[in-house]
N, C-alpha and C positions, 0 to 999 in steps of 0.2 A: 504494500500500500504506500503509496505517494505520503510523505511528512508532512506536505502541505495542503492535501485531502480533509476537509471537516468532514468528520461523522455527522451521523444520524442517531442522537442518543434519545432513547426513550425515556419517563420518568423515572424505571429504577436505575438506568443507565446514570442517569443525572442524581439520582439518592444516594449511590455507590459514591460517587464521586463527593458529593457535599458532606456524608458522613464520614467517609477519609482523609477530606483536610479538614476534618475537629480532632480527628483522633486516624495513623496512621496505624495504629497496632493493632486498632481491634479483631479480635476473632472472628473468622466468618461465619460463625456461628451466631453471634451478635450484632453483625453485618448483616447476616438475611434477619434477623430477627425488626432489627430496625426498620429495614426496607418492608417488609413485608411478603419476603418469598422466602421459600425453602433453602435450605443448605446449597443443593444441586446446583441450581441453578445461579444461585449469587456466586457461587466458587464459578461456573462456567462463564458470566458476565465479569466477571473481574478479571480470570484470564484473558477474553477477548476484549476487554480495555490494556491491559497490560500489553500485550499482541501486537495492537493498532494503535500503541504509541500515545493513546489518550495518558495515560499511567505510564508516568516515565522513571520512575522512581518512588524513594521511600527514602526519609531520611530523617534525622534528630531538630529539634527547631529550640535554639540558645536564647536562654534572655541576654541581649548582652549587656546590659548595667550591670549585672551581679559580674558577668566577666573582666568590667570596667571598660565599657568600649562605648562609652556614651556618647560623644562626643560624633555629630552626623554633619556633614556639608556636603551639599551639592554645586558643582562646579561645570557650569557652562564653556565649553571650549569649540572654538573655532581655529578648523585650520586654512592654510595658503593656501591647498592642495586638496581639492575634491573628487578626484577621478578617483576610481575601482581599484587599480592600483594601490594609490595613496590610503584608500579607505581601509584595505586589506591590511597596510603595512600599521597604522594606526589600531586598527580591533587587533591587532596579534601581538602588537608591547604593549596595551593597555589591559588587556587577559592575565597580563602577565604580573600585576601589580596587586598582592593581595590584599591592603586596605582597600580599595575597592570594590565597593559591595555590587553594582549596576551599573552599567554603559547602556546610555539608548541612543542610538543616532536619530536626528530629530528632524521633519521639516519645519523650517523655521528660521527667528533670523539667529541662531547659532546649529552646530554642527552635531555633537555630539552631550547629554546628559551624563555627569557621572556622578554617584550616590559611595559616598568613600566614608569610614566609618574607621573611628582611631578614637586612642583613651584619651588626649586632649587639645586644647588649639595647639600647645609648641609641637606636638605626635602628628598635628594635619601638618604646620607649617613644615614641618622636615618630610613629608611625604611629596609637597609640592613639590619643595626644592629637589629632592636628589630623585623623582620618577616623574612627577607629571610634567614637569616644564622643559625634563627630557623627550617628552615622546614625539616623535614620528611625524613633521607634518604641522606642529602648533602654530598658531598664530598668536592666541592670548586665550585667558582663563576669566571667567568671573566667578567666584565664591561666594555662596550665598548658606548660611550656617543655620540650621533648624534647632528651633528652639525646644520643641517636641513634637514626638508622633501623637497624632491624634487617630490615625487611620494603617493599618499596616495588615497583611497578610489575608485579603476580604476574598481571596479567589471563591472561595466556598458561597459567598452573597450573591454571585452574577450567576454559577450554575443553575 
């Protein structure tokens, strides 16, 4: 199946999914219970999401204040260089940067979104200096430093 294919999910299709991102471990035994189908069948609808790529994984989700990684800025960058190439060469040292929680290339009037995440401002400023202002392509950056999240992790609201 084509990655870039949408399905066709039905409501348990879409129950499976919205009660997985609350809780990725549950049992499927309380997986179908929730949804309202049998064992069989919820095991066989979770394989064929897992299958077709709806389900790409499973993984741990960190608070990170207790980690001490409070500290979130978002940074607008534009670069000289817009061609395919260039863009290429920019996603693959920017990947490469693990403060960096998100990259989005953007329409708009700047190029690329990134969401970088460190224990405090002198932890961003030294991230700027020795990886972002290196990368691939910059033109200039704007920082813009979040004060709090109000909204984070909602995939589960839109299914």
């Amino acid at each position: 199946m084509d990655q870039s294919e949408q399905l066709d999910l039905d409501r348990f299709d879409r129950a499976i999914l919205r009660v997985l991102a609350g809780d990725g471990r549950i049992s499927v035994t309380d997986l179908a219970k929730a949804i309202g189908l049998s064992k069989s069948p919820t095991q066989a609808r979770l394989r064929r999401l897992e299958r077709d790529g709806v389900i790409t994984g499973y993984r741990a989700l960190f608070d990170p204040i207790r980690l001490g990684l409070d500290h979130v800025s978002f940074v607008e960058v534009r670069l000289h260089d817009t061609r395919e190439a260039a863009l290429a060469e920019f996603n693959a040292a920017v990947s490469k940067v693990p403060e960096i929680e998100q990259v989005h290339l953007i329409a708009g009037s700047f190029d690329y979104l990134l969401k970088i995440r460190t224990q405090s401002m002198a932890d961003y400023r030294r991230v700027l200096a020795e990886h972002i202002s290196g990368l691939p392509h910059l033109a200039n950056t704007s920082t813009y430093v979040a004060m709090q999240a109000v909204k984070e992790n909602a995939l589960s609201d839109v299914i």
